[in-house]
C-alpha positions as a Markdown table, in Angstrom:
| # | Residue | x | y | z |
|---|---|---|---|---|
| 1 | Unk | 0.3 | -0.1 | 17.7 |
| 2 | Unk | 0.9 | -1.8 | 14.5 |
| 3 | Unk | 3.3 | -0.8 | 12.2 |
| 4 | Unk | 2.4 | -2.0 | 8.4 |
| 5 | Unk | 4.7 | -1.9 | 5.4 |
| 6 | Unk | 4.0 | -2.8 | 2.0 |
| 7 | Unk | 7.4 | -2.4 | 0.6 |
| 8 | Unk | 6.0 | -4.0 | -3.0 |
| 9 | Unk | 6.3 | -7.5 | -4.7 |
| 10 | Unk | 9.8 | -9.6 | -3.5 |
| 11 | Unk | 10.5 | -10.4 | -6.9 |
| 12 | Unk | 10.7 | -6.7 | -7.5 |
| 13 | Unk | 13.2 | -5.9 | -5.0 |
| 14 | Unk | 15.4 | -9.1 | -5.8 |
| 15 | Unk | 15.3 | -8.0 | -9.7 |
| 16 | Unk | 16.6 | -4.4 | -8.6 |
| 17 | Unk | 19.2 | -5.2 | -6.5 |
| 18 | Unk | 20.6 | -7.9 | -8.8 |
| 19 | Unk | 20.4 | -5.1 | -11.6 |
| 20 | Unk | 21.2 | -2.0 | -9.5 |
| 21 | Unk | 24.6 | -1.5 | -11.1 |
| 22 | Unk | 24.0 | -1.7 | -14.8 |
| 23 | Unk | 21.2 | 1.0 | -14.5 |
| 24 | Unk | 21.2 | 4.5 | -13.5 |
| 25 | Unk | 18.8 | 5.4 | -10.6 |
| 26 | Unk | 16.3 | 7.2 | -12.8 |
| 27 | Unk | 16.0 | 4.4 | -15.0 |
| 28 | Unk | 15.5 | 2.0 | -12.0 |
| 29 | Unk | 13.3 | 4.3 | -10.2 |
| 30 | Unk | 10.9 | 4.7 | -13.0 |
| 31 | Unk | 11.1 | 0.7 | -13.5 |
| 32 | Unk | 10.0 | 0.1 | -10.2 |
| 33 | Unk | 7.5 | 3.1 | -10.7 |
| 34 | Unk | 6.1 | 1.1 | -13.5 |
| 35 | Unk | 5.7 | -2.1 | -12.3 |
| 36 | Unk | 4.3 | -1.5 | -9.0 |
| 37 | Unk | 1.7 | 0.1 | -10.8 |
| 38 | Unk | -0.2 | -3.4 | -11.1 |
| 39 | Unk | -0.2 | -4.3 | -7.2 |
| 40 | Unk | -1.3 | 0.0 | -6.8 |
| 41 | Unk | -4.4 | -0.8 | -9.0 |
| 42 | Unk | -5.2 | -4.3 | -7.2 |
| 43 | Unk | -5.1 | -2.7 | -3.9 |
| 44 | Unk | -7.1 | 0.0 | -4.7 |
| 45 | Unk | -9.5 | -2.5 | -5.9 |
| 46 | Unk | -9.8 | -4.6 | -3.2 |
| 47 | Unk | -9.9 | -1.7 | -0.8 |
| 48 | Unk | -13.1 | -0.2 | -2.9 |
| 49 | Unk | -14.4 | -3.6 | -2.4 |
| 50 | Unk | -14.6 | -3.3 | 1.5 |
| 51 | Unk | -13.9 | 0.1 | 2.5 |
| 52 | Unk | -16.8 | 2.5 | 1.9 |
| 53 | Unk | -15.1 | 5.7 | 2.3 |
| 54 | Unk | -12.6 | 7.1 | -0.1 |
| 55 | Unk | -10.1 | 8.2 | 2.8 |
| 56 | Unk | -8.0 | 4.9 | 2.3 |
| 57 | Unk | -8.5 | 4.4 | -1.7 |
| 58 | Unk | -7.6 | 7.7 | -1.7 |
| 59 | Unk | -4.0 | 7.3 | 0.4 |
| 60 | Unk | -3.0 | 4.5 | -1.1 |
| 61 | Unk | 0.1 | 5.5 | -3.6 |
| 62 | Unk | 3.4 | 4.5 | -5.1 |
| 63 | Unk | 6.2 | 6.7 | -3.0 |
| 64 | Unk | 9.7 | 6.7 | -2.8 |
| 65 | Unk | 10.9 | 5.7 | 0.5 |
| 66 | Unk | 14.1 | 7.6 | 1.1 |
| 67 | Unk | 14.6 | 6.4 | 5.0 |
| 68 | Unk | 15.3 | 2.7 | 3.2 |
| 69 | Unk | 17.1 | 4.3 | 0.3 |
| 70 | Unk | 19.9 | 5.6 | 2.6 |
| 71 | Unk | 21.0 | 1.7 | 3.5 |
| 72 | Unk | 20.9 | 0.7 | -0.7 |
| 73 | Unk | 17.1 | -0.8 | -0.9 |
| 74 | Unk | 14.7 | -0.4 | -3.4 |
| 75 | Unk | 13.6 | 3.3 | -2.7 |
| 76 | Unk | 10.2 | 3.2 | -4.0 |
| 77 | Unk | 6.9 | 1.5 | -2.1 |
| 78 | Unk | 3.7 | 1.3 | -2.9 |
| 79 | Unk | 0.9 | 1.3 | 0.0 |
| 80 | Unk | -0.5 | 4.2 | 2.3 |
| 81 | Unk | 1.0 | 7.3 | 1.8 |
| 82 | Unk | 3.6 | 8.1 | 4.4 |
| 83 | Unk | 3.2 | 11.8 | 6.1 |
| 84 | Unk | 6.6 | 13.1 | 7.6 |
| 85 | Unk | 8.0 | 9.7 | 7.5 |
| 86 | Unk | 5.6 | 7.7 | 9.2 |
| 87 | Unk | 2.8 | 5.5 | 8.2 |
| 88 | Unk | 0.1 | 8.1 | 9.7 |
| 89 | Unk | -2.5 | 10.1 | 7.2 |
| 90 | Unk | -5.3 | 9.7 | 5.9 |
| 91 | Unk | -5.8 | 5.6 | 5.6 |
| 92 | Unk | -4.6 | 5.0 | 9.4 |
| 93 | Unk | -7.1 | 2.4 | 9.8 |
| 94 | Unk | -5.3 | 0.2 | 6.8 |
| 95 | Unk | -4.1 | -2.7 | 9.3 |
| 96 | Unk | -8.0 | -2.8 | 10.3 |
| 97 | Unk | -9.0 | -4.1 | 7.2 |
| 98 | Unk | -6.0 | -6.2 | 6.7 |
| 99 | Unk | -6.0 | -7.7 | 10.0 |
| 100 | Unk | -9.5 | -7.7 | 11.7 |
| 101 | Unk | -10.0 | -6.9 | 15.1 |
| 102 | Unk | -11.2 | -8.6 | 18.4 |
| 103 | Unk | -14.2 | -7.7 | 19.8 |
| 104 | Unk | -13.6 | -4.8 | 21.7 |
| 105 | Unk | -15.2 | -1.4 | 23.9 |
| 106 | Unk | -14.5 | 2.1 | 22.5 |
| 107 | Unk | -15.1 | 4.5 | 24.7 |
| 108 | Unk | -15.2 | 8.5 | 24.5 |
| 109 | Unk | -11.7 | 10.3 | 24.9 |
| 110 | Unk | -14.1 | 13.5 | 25.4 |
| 111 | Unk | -16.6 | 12.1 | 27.6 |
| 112 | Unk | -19.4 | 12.8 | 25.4 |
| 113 | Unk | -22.0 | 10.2 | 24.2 |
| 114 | Unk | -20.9 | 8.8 | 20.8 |
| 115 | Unk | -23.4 | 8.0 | 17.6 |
| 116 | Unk | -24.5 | 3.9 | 17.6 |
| 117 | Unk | -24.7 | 2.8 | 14.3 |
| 118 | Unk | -26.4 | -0.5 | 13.3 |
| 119 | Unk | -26.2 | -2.6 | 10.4 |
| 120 | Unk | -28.5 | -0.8 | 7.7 |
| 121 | Unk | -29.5 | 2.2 | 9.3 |
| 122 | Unk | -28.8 | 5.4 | 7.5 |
| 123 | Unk | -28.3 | 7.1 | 10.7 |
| 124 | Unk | -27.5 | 6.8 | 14.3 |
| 125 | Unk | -30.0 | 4.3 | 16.2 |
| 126 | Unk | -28.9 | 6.3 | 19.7 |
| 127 | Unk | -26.2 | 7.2 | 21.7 |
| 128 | Unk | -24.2 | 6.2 | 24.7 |
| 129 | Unk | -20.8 | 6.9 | 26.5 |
| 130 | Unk | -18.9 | 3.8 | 24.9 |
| 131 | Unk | -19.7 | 1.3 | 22.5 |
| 132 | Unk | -19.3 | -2.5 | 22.4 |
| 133 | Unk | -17.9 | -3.1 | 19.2 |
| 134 | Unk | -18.3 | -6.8 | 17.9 |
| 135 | Unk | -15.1 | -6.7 | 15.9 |
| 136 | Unk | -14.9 | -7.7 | 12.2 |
| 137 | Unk | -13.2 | -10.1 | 10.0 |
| 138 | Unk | -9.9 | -10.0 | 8.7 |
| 139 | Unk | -9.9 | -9.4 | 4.9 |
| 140 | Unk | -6.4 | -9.2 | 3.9 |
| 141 | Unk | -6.7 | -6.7 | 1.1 |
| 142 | Unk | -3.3 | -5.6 | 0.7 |
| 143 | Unk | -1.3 | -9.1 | 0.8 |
| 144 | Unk | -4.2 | -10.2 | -1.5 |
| 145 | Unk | -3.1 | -7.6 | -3.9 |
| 146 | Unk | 0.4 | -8.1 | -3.9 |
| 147 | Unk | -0.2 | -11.9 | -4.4 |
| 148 | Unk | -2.4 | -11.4 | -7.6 |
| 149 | Unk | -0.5 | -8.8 | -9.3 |
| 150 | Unk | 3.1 | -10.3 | -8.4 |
| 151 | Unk | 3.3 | -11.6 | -12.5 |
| 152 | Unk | 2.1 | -8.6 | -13.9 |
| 153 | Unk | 4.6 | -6.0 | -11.8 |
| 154 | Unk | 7.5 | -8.5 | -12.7 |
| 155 | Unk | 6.9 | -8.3 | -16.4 |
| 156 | Unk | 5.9 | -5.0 | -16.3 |
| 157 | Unk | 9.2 | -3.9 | -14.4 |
| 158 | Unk | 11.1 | -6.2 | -16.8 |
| 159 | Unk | 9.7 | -4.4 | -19.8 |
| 160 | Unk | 10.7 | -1.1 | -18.8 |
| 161 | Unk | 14.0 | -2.6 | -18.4 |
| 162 | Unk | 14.1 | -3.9 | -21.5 |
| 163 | Unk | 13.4 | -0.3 | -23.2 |
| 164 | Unk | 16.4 | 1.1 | -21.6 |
| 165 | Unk | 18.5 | -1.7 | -22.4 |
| 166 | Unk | 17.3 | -1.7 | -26.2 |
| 167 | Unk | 17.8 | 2.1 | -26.2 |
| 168 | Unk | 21.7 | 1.9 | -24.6 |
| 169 | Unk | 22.3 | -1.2 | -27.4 |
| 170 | Unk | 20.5 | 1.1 | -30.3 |
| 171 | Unk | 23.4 | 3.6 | -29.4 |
| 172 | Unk | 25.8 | 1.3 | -29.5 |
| 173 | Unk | 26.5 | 1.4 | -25.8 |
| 174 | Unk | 26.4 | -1.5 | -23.6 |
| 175 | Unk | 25.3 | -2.3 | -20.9 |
């Protein structure tokens, strides 16, 4: 199937592994914490925008990824929320939205006769043992988000940067 990672704004990761030395791991956890909190809020926008249910507003989250921490990477990512170390849960049907799909025939696993919904009707119009499902439209929610909120992560991780750095100099440590 598809496998989808948001791993959070380039920039991001370049600025912590160039600075991954002069910080300690809490400070540059909650750094990247902080500034993938702008590309969190645009996604949960967008997805509000098309997704009627709460299911995938509701998954979407900043995590740390430890699998990617092992091999020195940024540790923390911001997208679905990640359920025993994979990308299954609640918002399964993320790469739907982002990508679209073809037109295509669901049919029942169970045999039974599914609902068939149409366009407007507040409840099933009738029922049959599979479905031709016209597809829908790609709406690219999540790269979207991470393009629009690319600035305001950067200067928001640089800030908290800046704190700690102002703090250590304030002590009269360096840095």
């Amino acid at each position: 199937m598809y496998n989808i990672q948001v791993l959070g704004v380039e920039r991001i990761n370049e600025l912590m592994t160039r600075l991954g030395r002069a910080f300690t791991d809490k400070e540059l956890d909650r750094a990247q914490r902080v500034g993938l909190r702008p590309t969190l809020q645009e996604m949960q926008h967008e997805v509000r925008k098309h997704n009627k249910t709460e299911a995938l507003y509701s998954s979407i989250a900043i995590e740390k990824d430890r699998q990617l921490s092992k091999f020195g990477k940024p540790v923390t990512r911001v997208g679905r929320r990640i359920k025993k170390g994979s990308w299954k849960g609640m918002g399964r049907h993320a790469h739907l939205l982002e990508y679209g799909t073809k037109p295509h025939t669901i049919k029942s696993k169970t045999g039974k006769m599914m609902p068939i919904f149409a366009k407007g009707s507040s409840g099933p119009v009738g029922y049959a043992p599979e479905i031709q499902h016209p597809g829908s439209r790609a709406f690219h929610v999540f790269s979207q988000a991470i393009s629009r909120s690319e600035d305001r992560s950067v200067q928001a991780t640089e800030n908290e940067l800046w704190k700690v750095i102002f703090k250590e100099w304030n002590k009269g440590g360096t840095v």
